[in-house]
Backbone as a printed PyTorch tensor [residue, N CA C, xyz], in Angstrom:
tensor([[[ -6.4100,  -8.9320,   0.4820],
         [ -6.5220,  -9.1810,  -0.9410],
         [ -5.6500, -10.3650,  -1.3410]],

        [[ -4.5270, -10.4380,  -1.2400],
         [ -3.1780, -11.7210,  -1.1070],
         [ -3.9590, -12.9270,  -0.6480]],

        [[ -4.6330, -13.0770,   0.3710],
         [ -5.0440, -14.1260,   0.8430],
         [ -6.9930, -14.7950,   0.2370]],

        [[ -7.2530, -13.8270,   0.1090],
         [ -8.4460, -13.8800,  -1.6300],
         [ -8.0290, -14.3930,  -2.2430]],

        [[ -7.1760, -13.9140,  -3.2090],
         [ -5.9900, -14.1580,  -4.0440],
         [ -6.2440, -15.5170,  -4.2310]],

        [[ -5.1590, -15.7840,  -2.7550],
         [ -4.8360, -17.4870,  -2.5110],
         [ -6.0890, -18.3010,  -2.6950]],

        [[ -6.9630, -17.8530,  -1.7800],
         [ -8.0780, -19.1280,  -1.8180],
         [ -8.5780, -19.2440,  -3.1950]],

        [[ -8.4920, -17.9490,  -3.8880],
         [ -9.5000, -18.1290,  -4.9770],
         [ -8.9190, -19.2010,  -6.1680]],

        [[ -7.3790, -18.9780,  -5.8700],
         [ -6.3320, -19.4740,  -6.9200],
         [ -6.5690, -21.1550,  -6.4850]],

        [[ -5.8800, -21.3110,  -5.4570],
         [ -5.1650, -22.4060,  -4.7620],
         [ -6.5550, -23.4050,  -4.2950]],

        [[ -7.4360, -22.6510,  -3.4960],
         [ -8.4830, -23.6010,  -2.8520],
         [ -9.6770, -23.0270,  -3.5180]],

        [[-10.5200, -23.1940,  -4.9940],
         [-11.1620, -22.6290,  -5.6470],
         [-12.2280, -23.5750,  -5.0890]],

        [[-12.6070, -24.5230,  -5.0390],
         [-13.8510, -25.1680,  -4.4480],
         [-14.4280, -25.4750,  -2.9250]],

        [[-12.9190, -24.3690,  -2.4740],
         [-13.7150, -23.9890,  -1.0520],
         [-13.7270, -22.6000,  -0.7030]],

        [[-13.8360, -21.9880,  -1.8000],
         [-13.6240, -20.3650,  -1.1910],
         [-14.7970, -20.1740,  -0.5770]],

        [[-15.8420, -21.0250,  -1.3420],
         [-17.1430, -20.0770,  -0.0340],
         [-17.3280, -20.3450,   0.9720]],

        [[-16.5590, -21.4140,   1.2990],
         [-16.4690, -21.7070,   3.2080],
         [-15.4510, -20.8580,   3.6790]],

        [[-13.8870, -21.1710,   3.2630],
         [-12.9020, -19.9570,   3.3730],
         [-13.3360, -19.0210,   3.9350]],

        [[-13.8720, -18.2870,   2.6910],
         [-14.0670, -16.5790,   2.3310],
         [-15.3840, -16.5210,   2.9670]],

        [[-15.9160, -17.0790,   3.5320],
         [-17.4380, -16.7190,   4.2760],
         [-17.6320, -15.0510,   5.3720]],

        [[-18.6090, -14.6930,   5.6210],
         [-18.6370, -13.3690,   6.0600],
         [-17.3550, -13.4050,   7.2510]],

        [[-17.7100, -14.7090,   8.6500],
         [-17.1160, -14.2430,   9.4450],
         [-15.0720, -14.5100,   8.8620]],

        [[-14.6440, -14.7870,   8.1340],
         [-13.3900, -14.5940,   7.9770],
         [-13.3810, -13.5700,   7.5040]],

        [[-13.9450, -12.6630,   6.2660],
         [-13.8260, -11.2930,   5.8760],
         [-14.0780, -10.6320,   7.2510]],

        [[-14.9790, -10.6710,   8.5400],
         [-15.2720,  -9.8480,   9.6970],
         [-13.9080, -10.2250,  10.0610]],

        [[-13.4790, -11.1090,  10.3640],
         [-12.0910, -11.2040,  10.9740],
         [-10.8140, -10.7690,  10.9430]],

        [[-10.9640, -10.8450,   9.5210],
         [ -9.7960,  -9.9120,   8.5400],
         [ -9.3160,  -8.6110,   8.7350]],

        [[-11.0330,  -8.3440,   8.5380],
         [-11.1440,  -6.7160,   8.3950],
         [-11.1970,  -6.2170,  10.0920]],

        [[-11.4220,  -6.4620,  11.0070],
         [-10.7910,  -6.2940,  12.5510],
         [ -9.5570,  -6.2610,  12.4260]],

        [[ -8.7330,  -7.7950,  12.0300],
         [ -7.2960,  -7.1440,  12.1840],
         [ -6.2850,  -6.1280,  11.6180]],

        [[ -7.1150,  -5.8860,  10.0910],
         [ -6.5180,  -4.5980,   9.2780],
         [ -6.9490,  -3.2220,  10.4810]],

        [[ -8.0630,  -3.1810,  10.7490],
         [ -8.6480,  -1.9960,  11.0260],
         [ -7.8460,  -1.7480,  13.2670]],

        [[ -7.7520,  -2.9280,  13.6460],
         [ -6.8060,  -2.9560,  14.7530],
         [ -5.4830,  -2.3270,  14.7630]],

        [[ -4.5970,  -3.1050,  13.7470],
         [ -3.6530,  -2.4480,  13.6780],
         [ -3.7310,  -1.2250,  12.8710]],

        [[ -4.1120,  -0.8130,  12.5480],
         [ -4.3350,   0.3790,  11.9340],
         [ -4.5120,   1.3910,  13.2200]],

        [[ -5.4120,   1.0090,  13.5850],
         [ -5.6870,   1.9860,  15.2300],
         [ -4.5390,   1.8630,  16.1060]],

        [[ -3.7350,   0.5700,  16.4090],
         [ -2.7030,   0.9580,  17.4430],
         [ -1.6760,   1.6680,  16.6770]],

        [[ -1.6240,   1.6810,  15.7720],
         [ -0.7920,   2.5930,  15.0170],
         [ -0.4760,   3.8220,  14.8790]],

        [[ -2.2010,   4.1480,  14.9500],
         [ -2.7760,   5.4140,  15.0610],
         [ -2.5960,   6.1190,  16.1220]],

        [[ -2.9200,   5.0530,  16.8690],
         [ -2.9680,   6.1440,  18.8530],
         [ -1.6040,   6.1550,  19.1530]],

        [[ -0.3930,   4.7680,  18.6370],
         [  0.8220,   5.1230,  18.9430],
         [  1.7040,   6.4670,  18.2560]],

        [[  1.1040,   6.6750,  16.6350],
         [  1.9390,   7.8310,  16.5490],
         [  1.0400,   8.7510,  17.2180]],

        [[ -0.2870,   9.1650,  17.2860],
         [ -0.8810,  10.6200,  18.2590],
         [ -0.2260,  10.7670,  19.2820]],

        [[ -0.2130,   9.8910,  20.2720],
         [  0.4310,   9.6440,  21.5020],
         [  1.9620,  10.2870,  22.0400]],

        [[  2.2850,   9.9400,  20.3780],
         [  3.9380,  10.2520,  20.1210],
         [  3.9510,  11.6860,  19.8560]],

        [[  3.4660,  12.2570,  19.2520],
         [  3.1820,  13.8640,  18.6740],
         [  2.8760,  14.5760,  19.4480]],

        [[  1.8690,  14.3190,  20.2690],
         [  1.1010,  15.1500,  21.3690],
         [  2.2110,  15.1930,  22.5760]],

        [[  3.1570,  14.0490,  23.2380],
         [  3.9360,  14.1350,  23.9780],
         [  5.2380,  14.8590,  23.4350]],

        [[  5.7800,  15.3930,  22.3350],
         [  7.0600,  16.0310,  22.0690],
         [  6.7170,  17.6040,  22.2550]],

        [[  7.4270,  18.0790,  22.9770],
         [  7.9220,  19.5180,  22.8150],
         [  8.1950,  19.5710,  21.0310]],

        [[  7.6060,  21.5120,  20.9900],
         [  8.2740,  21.5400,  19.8960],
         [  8.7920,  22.6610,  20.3140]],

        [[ 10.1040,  22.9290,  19.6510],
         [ 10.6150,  24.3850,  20.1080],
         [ 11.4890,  25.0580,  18.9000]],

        [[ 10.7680,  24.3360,  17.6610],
         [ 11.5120,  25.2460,  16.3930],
         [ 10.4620,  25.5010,  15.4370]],

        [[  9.0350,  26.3170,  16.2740],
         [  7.8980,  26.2960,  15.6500],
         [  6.9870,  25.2010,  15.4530]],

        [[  5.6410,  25.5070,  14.8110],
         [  4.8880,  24.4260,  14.6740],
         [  4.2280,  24.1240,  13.2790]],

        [[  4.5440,  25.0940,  12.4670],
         [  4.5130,  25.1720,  11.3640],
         [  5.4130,  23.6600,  10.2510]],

        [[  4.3610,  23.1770,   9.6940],
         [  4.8770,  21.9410,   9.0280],
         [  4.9160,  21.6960,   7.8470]],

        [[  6.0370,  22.0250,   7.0980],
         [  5.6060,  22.2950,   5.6000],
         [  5.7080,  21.2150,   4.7430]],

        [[  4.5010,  20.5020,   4.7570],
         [  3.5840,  19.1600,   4.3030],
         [  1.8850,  19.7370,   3.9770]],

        [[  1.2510,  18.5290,   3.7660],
         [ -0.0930,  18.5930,   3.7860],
         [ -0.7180,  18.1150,   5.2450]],

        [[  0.3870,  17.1300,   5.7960],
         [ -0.2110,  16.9600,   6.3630],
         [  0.9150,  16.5790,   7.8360]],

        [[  0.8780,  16.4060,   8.8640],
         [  1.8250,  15.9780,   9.8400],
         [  2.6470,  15.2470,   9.3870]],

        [[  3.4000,  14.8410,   9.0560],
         [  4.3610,  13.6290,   8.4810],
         [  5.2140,  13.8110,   9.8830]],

        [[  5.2420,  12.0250,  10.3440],
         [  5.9990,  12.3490,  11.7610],
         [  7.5080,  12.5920,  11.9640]],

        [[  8.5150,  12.1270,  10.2900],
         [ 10.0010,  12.6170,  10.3160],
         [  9.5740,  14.4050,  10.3760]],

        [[  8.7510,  15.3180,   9.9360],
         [  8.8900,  16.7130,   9.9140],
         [  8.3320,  17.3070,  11.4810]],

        [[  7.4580,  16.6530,  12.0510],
         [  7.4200,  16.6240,  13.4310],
         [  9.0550,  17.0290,  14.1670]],

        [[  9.3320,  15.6650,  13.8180],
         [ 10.2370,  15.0430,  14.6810],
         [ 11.7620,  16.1510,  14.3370]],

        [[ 12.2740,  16.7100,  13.0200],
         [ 13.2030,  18.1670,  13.0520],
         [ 12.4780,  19.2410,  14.0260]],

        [[ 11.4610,  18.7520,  14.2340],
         [ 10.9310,  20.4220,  14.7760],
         [ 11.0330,  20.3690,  16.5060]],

        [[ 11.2800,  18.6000,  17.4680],
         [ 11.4450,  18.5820,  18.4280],
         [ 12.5320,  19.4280,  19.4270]],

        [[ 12.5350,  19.5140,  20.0030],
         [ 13.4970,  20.4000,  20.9280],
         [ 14.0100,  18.7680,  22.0730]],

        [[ 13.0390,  17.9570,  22.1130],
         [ 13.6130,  16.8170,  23.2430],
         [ 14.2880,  16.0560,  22.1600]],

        [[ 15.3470,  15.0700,  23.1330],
         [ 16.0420,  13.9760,  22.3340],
         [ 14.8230,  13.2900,  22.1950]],

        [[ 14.5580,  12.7290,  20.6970],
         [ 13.0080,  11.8460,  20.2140],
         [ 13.5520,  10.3420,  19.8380]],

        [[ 14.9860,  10.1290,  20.1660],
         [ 15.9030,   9.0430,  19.3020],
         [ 14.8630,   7.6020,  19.8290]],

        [[ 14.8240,   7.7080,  21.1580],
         [ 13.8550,   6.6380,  22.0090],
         [ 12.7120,   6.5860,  21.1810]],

        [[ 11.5560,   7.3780,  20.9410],
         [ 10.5490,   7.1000,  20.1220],
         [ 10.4770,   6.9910,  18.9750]],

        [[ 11.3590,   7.7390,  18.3230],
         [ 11.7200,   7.0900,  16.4970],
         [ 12.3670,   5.8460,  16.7220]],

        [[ 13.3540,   5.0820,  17.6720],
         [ 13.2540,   3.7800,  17.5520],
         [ 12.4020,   2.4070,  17.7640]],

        [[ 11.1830,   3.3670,  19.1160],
         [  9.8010,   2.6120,  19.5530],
         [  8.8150,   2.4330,  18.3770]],

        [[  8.5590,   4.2420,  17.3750],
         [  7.6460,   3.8330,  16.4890],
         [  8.6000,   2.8400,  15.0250]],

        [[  9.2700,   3.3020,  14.8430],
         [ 10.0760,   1.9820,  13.9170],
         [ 10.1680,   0.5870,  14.2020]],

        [[ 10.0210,   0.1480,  15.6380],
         [ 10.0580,  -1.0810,  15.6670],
         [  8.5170,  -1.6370,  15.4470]],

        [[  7.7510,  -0.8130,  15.9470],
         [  6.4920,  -1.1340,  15.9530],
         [  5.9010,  -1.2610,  14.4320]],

        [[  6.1270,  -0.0630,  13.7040],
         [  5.8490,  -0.0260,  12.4560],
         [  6.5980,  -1.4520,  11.3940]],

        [[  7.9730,  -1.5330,  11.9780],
         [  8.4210,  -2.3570,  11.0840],
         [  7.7780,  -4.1840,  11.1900]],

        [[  7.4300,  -3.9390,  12.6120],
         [  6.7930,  -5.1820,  12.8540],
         [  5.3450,  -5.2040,  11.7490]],

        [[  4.5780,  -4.1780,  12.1780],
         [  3.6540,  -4.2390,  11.2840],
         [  3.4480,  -4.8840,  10.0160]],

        [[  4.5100,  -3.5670,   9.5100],
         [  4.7400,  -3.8000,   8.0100],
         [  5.5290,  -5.0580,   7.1050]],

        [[  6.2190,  -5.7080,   8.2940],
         [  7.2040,  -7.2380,   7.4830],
         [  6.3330,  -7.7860,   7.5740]],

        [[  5.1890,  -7.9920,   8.6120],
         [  4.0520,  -8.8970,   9.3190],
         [  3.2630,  -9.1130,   7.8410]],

        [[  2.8200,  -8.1930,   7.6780],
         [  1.7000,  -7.7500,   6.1480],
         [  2.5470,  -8.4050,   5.0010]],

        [[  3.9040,  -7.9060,   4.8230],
         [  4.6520,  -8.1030,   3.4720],
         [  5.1330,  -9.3250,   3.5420]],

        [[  5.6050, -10.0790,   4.5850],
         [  5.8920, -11.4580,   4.3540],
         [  4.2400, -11.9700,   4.5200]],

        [[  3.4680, -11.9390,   4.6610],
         [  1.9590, -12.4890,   4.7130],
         [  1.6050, -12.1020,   3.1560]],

        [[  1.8010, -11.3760,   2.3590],
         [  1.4320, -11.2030,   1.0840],
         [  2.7730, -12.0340,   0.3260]],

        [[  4.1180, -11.7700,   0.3680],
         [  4.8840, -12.4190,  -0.5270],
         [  4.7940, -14.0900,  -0.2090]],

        [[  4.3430, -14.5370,   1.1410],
         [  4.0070, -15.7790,   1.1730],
         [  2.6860, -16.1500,   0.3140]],

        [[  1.9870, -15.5450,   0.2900],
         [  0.5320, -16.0170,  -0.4370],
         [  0.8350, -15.9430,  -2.2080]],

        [[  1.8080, -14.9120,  -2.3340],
         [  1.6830, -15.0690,  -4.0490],
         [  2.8700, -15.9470,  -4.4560]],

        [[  3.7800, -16.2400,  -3.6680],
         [  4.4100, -17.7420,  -3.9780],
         [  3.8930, -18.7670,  -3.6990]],

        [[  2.7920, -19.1030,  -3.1890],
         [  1.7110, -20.2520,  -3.1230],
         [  1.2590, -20.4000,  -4.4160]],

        [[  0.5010, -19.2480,  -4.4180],
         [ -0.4710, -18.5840,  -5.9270],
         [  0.3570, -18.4300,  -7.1200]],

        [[  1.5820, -18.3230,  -7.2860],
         [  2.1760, -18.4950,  -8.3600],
         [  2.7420, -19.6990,  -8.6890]],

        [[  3.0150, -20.5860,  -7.8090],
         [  3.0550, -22.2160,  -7.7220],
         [  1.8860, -22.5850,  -8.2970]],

        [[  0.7460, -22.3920,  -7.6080],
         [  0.1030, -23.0080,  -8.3990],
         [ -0.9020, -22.4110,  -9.9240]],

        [[ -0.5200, -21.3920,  -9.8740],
         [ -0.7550, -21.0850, -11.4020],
         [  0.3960, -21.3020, -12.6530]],

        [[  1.4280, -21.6260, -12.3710],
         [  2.4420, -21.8580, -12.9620],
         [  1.9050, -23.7010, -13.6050]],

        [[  1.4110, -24.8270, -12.4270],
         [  1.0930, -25.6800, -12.5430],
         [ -0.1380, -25.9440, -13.8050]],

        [[ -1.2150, -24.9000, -13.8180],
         [ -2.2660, -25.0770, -14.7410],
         [ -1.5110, -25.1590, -15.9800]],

        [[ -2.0220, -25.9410, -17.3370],
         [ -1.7210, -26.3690, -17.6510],
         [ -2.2760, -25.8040, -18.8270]],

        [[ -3.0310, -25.3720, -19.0340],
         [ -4.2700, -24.5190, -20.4520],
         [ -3.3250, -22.5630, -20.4280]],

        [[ -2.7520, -22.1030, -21.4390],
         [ -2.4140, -21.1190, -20.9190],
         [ -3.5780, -19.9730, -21.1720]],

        [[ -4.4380, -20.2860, -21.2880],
         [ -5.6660, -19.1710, -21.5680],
         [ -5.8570, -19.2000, -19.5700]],

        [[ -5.7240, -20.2530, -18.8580],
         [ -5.7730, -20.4390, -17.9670],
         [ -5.2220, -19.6430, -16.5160]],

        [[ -3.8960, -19.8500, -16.9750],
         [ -2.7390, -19.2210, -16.6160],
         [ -2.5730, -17.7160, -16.5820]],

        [[ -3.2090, -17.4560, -18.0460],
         [ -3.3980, -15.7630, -17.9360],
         [ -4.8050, -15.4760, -17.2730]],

        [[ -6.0310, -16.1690, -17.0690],
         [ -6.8480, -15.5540, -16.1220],
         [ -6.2640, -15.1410, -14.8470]],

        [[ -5.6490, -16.7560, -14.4090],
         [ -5.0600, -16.5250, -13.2030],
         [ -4.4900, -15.5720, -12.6390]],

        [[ -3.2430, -15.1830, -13.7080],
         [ -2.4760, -14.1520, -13.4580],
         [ -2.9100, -12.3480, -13.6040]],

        [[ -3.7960, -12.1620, -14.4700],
         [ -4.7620, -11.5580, -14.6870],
         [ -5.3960, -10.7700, -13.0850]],

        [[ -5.9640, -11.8570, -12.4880],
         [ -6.6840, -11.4310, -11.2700],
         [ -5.7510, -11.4300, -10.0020]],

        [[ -4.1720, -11.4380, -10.1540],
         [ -3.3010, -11.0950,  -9.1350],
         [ -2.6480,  -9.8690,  -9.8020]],

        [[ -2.3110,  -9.9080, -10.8820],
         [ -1.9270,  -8.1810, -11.1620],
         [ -2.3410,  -6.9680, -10.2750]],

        [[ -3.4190,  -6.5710, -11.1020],
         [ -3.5480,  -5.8850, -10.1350],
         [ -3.2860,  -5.1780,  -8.6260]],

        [[ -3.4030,  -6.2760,  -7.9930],
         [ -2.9680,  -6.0820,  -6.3440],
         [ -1.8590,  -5.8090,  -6.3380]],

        [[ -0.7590,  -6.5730,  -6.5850],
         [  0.1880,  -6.6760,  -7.2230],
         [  0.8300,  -4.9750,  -7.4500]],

        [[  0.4010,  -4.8530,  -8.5390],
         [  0.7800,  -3.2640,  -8.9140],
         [  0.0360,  -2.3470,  -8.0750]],

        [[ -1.1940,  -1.9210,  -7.3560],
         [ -1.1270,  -1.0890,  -6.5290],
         [ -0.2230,  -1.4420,  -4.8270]],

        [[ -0.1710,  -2.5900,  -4.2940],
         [  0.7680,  -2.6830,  -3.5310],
         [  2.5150,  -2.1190,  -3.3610]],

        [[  3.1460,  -2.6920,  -4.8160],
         [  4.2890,  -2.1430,  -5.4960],
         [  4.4750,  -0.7600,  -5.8150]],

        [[  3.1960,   0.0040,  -6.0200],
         [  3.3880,   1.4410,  -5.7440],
         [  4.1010,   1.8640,  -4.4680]],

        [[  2.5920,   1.4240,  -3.0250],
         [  2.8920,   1.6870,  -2.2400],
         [  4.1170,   1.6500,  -1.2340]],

        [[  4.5540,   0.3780,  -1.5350],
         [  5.5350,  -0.1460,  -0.7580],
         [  7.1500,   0.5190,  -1.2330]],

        [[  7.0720,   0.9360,  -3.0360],
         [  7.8090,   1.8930,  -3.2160],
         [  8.4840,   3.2740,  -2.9180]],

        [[  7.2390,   3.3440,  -2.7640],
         [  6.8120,   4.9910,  -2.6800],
         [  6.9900,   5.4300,  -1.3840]],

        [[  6.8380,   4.3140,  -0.3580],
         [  7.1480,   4.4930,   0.7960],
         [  8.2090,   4.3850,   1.7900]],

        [[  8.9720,   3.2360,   0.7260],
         [ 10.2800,   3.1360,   1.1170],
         [ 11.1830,   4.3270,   1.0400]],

        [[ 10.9690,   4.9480,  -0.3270],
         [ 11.4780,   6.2840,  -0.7490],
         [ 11.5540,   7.2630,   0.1470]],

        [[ 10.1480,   7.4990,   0.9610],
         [  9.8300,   8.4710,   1.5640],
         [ 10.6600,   8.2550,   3.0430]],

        [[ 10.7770,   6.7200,   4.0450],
         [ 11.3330,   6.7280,   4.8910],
         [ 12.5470,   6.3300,   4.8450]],

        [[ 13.1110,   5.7090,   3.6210],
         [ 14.6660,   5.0980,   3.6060],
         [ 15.3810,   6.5100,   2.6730]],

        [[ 15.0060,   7.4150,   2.9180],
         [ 15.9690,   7.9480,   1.7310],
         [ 17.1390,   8.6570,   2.2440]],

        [[ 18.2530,   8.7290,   2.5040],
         [ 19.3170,   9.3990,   3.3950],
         [ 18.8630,  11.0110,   3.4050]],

        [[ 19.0630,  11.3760,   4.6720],
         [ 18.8500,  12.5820,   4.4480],
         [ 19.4360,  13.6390,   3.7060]],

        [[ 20.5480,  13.5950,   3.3680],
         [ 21.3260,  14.4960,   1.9590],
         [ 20.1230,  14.3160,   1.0630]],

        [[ 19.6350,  13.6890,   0.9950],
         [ 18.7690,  13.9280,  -0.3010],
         [ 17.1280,  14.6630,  -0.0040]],

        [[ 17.1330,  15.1590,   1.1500],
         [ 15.8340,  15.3710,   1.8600],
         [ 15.9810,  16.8910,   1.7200]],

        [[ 14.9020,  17.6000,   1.1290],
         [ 14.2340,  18.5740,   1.1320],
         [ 13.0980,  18.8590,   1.0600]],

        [[ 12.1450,  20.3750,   1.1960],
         [ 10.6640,  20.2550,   1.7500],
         [ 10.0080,  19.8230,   0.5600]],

        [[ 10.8080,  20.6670,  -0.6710],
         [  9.7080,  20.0510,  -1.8550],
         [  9.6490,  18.6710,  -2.2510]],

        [[ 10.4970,  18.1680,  -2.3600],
         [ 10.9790,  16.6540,  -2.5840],
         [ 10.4220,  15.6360,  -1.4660]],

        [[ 10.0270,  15.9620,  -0.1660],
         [  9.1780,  15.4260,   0.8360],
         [  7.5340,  15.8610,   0.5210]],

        [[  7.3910,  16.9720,   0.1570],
         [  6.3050,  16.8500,  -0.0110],
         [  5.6150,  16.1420,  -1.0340]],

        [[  6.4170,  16.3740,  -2.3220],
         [  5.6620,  15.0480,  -3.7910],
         [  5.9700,  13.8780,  -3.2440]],

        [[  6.9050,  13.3020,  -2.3540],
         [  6.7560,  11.8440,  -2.1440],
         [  5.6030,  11.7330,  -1.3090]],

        [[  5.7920,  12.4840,  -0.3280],
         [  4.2270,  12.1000,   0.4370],
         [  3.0820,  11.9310,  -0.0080]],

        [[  2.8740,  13.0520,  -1.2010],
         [  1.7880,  12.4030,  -2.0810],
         [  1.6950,  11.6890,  -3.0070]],

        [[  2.9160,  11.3110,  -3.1540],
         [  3.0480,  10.1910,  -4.0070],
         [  2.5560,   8.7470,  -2.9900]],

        [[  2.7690,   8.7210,  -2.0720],
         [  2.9580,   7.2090,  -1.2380],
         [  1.3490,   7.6020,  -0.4130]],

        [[  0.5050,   8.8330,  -0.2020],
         [ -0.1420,   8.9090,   0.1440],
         [ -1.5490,   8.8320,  -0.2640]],

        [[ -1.6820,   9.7720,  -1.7180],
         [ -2.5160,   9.8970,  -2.0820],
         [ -2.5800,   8.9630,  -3.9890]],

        [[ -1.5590,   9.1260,  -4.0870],
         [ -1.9580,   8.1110,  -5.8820],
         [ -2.1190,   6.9730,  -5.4830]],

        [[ -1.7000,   5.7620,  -4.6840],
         [ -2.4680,   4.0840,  -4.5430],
         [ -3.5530,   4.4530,  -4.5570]],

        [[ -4.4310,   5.3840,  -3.2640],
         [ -5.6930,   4.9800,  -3.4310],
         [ -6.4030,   5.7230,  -4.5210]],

        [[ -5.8280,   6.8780,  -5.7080],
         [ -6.4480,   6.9210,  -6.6230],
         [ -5.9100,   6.5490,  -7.4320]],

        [[ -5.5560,   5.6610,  -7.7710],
         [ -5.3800,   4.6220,  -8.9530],
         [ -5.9500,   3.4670,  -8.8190]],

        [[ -6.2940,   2.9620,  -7.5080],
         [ -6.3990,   1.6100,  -6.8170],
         [ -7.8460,   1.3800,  -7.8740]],

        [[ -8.9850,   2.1480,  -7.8360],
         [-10.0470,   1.6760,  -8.6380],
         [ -9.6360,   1.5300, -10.1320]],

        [[ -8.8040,   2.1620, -11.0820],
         [ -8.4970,   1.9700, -11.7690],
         [ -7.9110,   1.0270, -12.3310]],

        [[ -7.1120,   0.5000, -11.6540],
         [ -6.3310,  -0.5840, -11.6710],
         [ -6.7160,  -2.1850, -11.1690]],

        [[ -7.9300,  -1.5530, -10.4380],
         [ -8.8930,  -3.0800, -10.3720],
         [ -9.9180,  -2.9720, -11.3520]],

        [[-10.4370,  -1.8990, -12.3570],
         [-11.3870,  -1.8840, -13.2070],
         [-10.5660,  -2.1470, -14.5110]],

        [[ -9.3900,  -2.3420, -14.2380],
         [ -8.6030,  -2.4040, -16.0680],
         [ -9.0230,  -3.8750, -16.5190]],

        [[ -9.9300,  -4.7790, -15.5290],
         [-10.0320,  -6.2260, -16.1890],
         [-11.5750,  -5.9750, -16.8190]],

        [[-12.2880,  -4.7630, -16.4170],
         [-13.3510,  -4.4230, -17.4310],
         [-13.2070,  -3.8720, -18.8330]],

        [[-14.0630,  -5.1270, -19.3350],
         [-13.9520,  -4.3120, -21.4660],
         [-14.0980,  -3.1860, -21.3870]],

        [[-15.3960,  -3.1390, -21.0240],
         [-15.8900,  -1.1510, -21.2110],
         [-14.6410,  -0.3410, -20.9770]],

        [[-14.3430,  -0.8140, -20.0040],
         [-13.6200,   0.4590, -19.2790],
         [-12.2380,   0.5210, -20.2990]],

        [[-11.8160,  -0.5630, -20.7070],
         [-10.1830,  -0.8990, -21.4710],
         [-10.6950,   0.0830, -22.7900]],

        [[-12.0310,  -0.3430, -23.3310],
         [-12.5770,  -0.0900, -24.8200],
         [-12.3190,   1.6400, -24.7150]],

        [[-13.1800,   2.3790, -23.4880],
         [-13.0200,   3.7000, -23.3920],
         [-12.0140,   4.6960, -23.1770]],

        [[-11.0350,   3.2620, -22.7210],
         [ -9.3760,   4.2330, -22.3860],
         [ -9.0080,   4.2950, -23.7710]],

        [[ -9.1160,   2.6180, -24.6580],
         [ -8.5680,   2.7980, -25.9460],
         [ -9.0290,   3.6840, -26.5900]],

        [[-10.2830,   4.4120, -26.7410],
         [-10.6890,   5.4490, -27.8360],
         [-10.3210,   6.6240, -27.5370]],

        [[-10.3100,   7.0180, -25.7680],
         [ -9.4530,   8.4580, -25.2550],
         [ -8.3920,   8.4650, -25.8320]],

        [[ -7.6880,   7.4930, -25.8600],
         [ -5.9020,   7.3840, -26.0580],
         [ -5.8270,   8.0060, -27.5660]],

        [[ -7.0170,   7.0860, -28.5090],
         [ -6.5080,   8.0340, -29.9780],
         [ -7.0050,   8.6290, -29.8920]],

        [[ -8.1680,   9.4180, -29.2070],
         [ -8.9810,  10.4510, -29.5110],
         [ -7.9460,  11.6240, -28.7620]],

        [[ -6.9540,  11.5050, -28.1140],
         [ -6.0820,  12.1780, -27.4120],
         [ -4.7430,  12.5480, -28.3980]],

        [[ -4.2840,  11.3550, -29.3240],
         [ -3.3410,  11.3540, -30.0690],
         [ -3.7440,  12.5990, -31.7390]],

        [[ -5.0130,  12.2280, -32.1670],
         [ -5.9750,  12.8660, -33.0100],
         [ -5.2630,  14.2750, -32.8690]],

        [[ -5.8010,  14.7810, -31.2640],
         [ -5.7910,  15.9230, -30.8480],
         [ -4.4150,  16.6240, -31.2220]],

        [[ -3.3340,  15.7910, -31.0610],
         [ -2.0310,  16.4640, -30.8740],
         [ -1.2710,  16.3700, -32.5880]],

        [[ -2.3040,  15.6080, -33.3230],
         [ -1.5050,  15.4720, -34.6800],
         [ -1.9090,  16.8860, -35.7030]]])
């Protein structure tokens, strides 16, 4: 999306060479690649630990720090293998997006019409704010010292970092539709109505 973004901002009279099918095919391989070695590296990781303090995981879903209390082997080696791996991932992506919207904000800063300026900015929001969820929400969930770690408090972050981006994500790319702004505005008083 960051790199859309860019072309659409920065190189607007060549996005349709840019953005042509085989760079979206290309793209979408390397999202969907790393996504898979990711995948088979944490299975890989799960399936090889002993557990010997039950198997019972009180989440929705595996979360691999609640795995990983429940090991009986020293796991220090593979929580530092999947962290390096992951962190590679993830700076890889986040400096590849914070590089593209300091391009894109260079050069929307440059336009010169501010009706302009707010389209521009307009069609990077978005991303923008569902990314900033995630990257929040997730930091929370793996940086948080453990004094502050308990099951209930692990479990709303997980669904916080898990499940609200992708249901908000349509929302938050449909807020540049009238309809849709016009129908929130009439819920909102038709909601306020209710409570007066």
């Amino acid at each position: 999306m960051a790199y859309d973004r860019f072309v659409a901002i920065c190189r607007p009279l060549h996005y349709g060479t840019i953005m042509g099918s085989r760079a979206c095919v290309k793209m979408a391989a390397v999202a969907w690649g790393s996504g898979f070695l990711y995948a088979v590296l944490h299975t890989a990781n799960t399936f090889s630990i002993p557990l010997c303090k039950g198997n019972t995981v009180d989440q929705f879903f595996c979360e691999i720090p609640q795995l990983l209390k429940r090991s009986c082997a020293d796991s220090y080696l593979r929580e530092v293998g999947l962290l390096v791996v992951g962190a590679c991932l993830f700076f890889g992506c986040f400096v590849f997006i914070v590089l593209s919207y300091v391009q894109i904000f260079t050069a929307v800063l440059r336009i010169p019409s501010e009706q302009g300026r707010h389209k521009a900015f307009s069609m990077c929001l978005p991303h923008l704010a569902v990314v900033s969820l995630f990257v929040s929400t997730s930091f929370f969930a793996y940086l948080k010292p453990p004094s502050l770690s308990s099951p209930a408090l692990d479990l709303v972050v997980a669904v916080l970092y898990s499940m609200v981006p992708p249901a908000v994500n349509p929302l938050i790319y449909s807020m540049r539709n009238k309809e849709l702004k016009e129908a929130l505005r009439k819920l909102f008083q038709w909601v306020q109505c209710q409570h007066q």
